[in-house]
N, C-alpha and C positions, 0 to 999 in steps of 0.2 A: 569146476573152477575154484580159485582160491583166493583168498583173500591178499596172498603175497605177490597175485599176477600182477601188475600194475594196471593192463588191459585188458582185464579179466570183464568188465562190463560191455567195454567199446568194442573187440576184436571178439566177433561172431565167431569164427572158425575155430576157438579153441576147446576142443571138445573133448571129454573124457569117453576112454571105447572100453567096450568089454562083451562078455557073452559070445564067445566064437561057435559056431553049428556049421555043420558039413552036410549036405543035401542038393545035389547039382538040380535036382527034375525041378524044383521048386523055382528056381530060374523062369525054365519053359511054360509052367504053370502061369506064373506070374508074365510074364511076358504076354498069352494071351489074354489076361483077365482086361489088363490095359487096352490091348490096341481093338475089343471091342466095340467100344460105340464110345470114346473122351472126346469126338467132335460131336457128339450128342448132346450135349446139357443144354438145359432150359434157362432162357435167360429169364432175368423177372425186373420190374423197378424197385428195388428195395429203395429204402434212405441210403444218405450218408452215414446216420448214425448208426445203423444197424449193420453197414458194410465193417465200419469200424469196430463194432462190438465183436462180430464174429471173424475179425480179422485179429483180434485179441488175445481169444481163444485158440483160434489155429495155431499161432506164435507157439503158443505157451507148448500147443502138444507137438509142433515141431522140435523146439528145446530139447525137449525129453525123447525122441525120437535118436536125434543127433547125438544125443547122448551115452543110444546105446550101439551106434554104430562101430564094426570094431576097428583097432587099427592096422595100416598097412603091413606093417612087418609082424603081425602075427597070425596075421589069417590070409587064408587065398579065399574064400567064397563064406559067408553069413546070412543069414535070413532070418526077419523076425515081420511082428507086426504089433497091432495096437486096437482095441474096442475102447472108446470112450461113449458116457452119456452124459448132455448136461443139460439142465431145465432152467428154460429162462424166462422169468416173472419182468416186465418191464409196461414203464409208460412212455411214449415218443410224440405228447402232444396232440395228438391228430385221436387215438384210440385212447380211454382213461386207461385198459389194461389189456396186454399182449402176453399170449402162453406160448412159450416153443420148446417142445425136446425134439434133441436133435442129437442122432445116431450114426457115429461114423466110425468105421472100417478102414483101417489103413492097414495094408501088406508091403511090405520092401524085401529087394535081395540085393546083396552087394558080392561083385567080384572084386579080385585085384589078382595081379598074378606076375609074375619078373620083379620080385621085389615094392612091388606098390609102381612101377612104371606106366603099367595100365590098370585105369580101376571102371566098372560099369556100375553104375546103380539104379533104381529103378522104385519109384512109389509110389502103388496107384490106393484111392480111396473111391468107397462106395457110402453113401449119404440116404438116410432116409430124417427128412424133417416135418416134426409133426404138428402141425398150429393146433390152438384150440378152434372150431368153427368160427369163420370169419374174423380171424386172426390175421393171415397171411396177407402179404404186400400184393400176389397175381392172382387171387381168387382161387389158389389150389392150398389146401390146409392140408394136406397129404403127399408127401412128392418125394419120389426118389430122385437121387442126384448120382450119376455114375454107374458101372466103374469110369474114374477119369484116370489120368495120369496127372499125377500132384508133383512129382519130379523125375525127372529119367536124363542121365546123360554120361557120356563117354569124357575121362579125362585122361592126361598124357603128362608126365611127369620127369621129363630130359635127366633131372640131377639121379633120378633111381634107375632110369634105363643106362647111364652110365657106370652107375656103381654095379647092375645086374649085368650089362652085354660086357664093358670092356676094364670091368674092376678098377674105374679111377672115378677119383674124387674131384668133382671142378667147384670151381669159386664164383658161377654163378646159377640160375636153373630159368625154365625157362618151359611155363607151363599151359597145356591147352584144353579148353571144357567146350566140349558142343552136344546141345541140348537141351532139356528143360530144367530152371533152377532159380532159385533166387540170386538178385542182383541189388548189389548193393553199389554205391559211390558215397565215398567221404562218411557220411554218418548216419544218411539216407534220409536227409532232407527233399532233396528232389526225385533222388530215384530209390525205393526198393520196394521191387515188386517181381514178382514170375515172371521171367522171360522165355520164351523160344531162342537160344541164342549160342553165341559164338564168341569166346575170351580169350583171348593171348595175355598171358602174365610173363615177364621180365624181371628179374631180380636179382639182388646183389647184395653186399654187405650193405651198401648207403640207399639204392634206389629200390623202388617196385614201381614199373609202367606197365598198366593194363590196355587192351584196347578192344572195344565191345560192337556190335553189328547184334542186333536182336528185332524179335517185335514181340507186341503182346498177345498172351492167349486170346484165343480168339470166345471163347465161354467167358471170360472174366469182364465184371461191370466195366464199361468205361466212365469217363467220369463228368461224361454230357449225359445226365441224364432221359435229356427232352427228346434226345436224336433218334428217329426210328431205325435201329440198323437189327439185326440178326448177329453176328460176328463182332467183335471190338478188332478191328487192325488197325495197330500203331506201330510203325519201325522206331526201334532208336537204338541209337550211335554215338559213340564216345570215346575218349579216352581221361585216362587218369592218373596222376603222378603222386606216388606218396616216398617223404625221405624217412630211411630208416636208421640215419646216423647218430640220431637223439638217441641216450641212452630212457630217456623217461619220457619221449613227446614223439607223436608221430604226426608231422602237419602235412596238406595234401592239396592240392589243386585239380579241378577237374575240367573239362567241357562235354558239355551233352547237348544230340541232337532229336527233338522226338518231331516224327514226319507224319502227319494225317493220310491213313489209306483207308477210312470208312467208306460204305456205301449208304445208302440210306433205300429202305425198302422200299417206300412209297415217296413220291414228291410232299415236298410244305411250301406253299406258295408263298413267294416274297422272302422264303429264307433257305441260306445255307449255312455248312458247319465246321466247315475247315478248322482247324486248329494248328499250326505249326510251331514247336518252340524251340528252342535252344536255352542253356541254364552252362553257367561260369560259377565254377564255387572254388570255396577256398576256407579251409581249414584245422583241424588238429582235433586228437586224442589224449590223453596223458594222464601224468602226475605230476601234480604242483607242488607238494611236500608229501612227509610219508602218511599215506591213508587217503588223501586229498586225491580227490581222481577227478580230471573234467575231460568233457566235449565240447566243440564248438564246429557253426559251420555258418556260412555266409553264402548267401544262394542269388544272382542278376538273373533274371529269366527277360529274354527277348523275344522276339517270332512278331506274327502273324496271326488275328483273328477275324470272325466274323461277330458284329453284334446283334443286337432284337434287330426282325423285319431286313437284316443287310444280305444281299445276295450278289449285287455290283460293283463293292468295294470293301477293304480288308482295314481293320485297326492296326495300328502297332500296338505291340504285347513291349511293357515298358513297368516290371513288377521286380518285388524281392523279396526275400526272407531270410530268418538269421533263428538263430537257433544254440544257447548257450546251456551246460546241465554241469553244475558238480556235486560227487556225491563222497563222503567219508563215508570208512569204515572203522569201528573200534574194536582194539585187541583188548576184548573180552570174553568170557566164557559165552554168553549169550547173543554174538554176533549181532550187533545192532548197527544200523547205520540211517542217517540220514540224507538226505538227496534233495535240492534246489532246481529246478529250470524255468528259464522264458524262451518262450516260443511266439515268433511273429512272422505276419504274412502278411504281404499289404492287400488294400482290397481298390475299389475303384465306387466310388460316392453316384456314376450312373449305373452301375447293374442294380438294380432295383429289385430283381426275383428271385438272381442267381449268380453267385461266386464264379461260376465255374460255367453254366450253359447257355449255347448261343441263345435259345429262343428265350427271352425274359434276361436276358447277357446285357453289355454292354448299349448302350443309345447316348444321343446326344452328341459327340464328339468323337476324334479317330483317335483316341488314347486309348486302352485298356490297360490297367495297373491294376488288375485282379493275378492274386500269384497263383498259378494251376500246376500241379507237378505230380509227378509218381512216386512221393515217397510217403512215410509215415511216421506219427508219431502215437504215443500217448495221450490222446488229451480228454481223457475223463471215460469213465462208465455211462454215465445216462447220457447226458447230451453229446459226448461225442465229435463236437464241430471238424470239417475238411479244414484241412490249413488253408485259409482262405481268406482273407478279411479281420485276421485276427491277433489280439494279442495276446495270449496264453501263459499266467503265473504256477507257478506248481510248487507244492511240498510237501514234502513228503518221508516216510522211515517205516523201519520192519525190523525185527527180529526173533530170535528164536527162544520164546522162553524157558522151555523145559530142556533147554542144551544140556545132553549127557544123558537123562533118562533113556533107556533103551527102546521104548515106545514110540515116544513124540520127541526123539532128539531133529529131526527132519520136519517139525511144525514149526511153521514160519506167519507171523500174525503181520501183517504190515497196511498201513493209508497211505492216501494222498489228498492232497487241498486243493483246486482248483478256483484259479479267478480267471474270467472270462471278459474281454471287452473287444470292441470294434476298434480298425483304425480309422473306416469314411462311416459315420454314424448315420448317414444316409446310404450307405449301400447296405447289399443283403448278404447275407452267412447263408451258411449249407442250409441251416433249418429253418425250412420256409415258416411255420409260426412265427421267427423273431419279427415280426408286423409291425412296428413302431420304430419312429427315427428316431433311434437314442442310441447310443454309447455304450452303455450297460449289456450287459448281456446276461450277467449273474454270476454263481460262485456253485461248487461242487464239493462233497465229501465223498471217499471214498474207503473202504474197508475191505481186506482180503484174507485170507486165510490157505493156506498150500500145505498138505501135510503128506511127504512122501513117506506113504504107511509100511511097505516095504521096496525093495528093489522093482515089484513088477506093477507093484500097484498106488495109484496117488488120489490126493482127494483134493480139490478147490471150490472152496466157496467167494463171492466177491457180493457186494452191496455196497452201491451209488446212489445220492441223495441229490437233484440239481434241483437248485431256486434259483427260477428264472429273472432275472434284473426287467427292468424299465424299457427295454427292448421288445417285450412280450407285452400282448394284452392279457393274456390269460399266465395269471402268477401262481397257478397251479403248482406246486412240487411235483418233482416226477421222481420217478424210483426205478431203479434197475438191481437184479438179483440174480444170482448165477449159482447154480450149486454143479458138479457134476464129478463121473469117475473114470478115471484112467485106465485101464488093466493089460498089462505088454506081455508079448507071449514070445 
């Protein structure tokens, strides 16, 4: 990516490919190693914050994966993969200190063939996580995860099957994905997450309408935590409208429907856990002047809930969130930029345990204005909070100081600042310690470091510092620390 894209931050899919390899078996190879046992994994209750920390991480080595994927018109088949290790020093309140290395294996192969008309890909990961003794969130300080399948799916690409079958160019395209993959909507406030799923994209000079049918993995947390199930199934369904007639703004309108298919392994007497939502958003990408780059999204979420003890009548789901980020870039040798965001989610003043889950959810009244959704953000190293009950400040910058040295031209030093507060100062956040009716929640520093040492191999360290506000009984600091290494083969 570069600095002159304008949506070089916002538009996920622009990715630089390289590295072409020829090797068909490695296909079949990999094809088995996947459809071994990926409806195997162990579910466990982690936190929220810990879902998030190592949802952090994934990103990053997804990035980098994407990165070296190669492109259509110059390869028919590629295959690579990826060994990272990283060791995570943290506190989450509950334990003074948690140790985790965590050892992941990731293999991909990619076809494409008629021109990029049809493309397959395919990437499964094998996990071994290792706690210090009585470390772990399920009592297993030892546990392999996988092989799973981390993405796999067949796309169809109309504008290159045309220029490959019947050598003409049209004026619009019209493209189809089914399988497993990340899904995003608008800027991924409400949704981005792994789906199982099925997309139609439409486009043109001025439009793109997508239109989505998915559910969730069934291995992945869902985000009741209390619920006894075995499997997370959730459908959702949507579509989505973005115009592409702005030479510098690309604004967007969505509707998403997510349908509860849990089951629950054992009865809870007195309670159930339906969840049904629906989410209306609406928003934009851009540039505002030259360097000036923002996001914005605005999120209604509706549906259907069940609250604490409710198993014969349903709340309205009556929530929202909004989500605003700009960030400059300076043309100078040492690429620096800084970045701004507020992030908010309203919360609901009777859930008292939980943001988000039935049991210790909603009481008192059939409102729920707790905002629940599938998407994600940033919002701090140590604490972490779900978008839920919150209002979220951020700032932050990065640059590369040694720009030019042939060594460390690829070392990039960058923070962030987090301020933390409620919007019902008597409801409750993701992390259960926040114990106290108060507003406060605290403040976070944050420090990273990324240093792509060469083409195959990268190094990250990151160190988060949160003090806890008046919201907590215990004003303890907590600290979080991540060092780890990439190595792509």
């Amino acid at each position: 990516m570069t600095a002159n894209d304008p949506f070089h931050r916002f538009d996920r899919s622009a990715r630089k490919h390289s590295r072409p390899r020829y090797c068909f078996w490695m296909l079949a190879v990999l094809a088995i190693v996947i459809s071994t046992n990926s409806a195997l994994a162990q579910r466990s209750r982690e936190s929220d914050a810990f879902l998030n920390q190592q949802r952090g991480v994934r990103d990053q080595i997804w990035e980098q994966i994407d990165r070296e994927m190669p492109a259509t018109q110059k390869v028919d088949f590629d295959f690579g993969g990826n060994y990272s290790f990283n060791l995570f020093l943290y506190d989450d309140g509950i334990d003074s200190s948690r140790t985790l290395r965590r050892n992941d294996l990731r293999l991909w192969a990619r076809m494409a063939f008629d021109q990029g008309a049809h493309e397959i890909y395919a990437r499964a990961r094998l996990s071994f996580l290792d706690f210090n003794t009585g470390d772990s969130y399920d009592g297993n300080d030892d546990d392999w995860n996988g092989p799973n399948l981390e993405r796999g799916y067949y796309q169809f690409d109309l504008k290159r099957a045309m220029r490959a079958y019947a050598n003409r160019e049209i004026d619009f395209n019209l493209k189809a994905k089914i399988g497993r993959d990340l899904v995003e909507f608008g800027t991924g406030l409400a949704l981005s997450d792994i789906l199982d799923h099925v997309a139609v994209t439409y486009s043109d000079s001025e439009w793109e309408l997508t239109g989505l049918a998915g559910k969730t993995v069934g291995s992945s947390q869902d985000f009741d935590l209390t619920r006894p199930t075995s499997r997370t199934r959730r459908a959702v369904f949507g579509t989505q409208l973005r115009y592409l007639g702005f030479e510098k703004h690309r604004p967007f309108a969505y509707v998403l429907w997510q349908s509860d298919h849990n089951h629950e392994t054992r009865p809870t007497p007195l309670q159930d856990y339906d969840y049904d939502s629906v989410y209306v958003g609406l928003g934009s990408t851009g540039e505002l002047t030259k360097n000036l780059f923002y996001s914005t999204e605005w999120v209604y979420e509706g549906g259907r809930s069940y609250g604490h003890r409710d198993f014969y009548k349903r709340d309205v789901i009556k929530a929202w969130a909004f989500d605003i980020e700009l960030e400059y870039l300076f043309d100078v040798p040492k690429r620096p930029r800084v970045s701004a965001e507020y992030i908010f989610a309203s919360g609901d003043p009777d859930r008292l345990a939980s943001p988000t889950d039935a049991s210790g959810g909603n009481r008192g009244d059939m409102r729920d204005s707790s905002f629940v959704g599938l998407g994600y953000r940033d919002t701090g190293l140590s604490f972490a909070p779900r978008l839920s009950n919150v209002h979220i400040w951020r700032m932050g910058g990065s640059f590369f100081p040694l720009a030019g040295d042939p060594t460390f031209d690829r070392l990039e030093l960058g923070t962030n600042w987090f301020l933390y507060w409620k919007n019902r100062r008597d409801g409750a956040v993701s992390d259960p310690t926040a114990d106290m009716q108060s507003g406060y929640l605290g403040w976070e520093m944050d420090y990273y470091a990324s240093w792509a040492i060469t083409t195959d191999l990268s190094w990250t360290a990151r160190y988060g510092l949160f003090f806890p506000g008046d919201a907590f009984s215990d004003q303890s600091s907590r600290s979080f620390f991540l060092t780890g290494m990439t190595w792509s083969f």
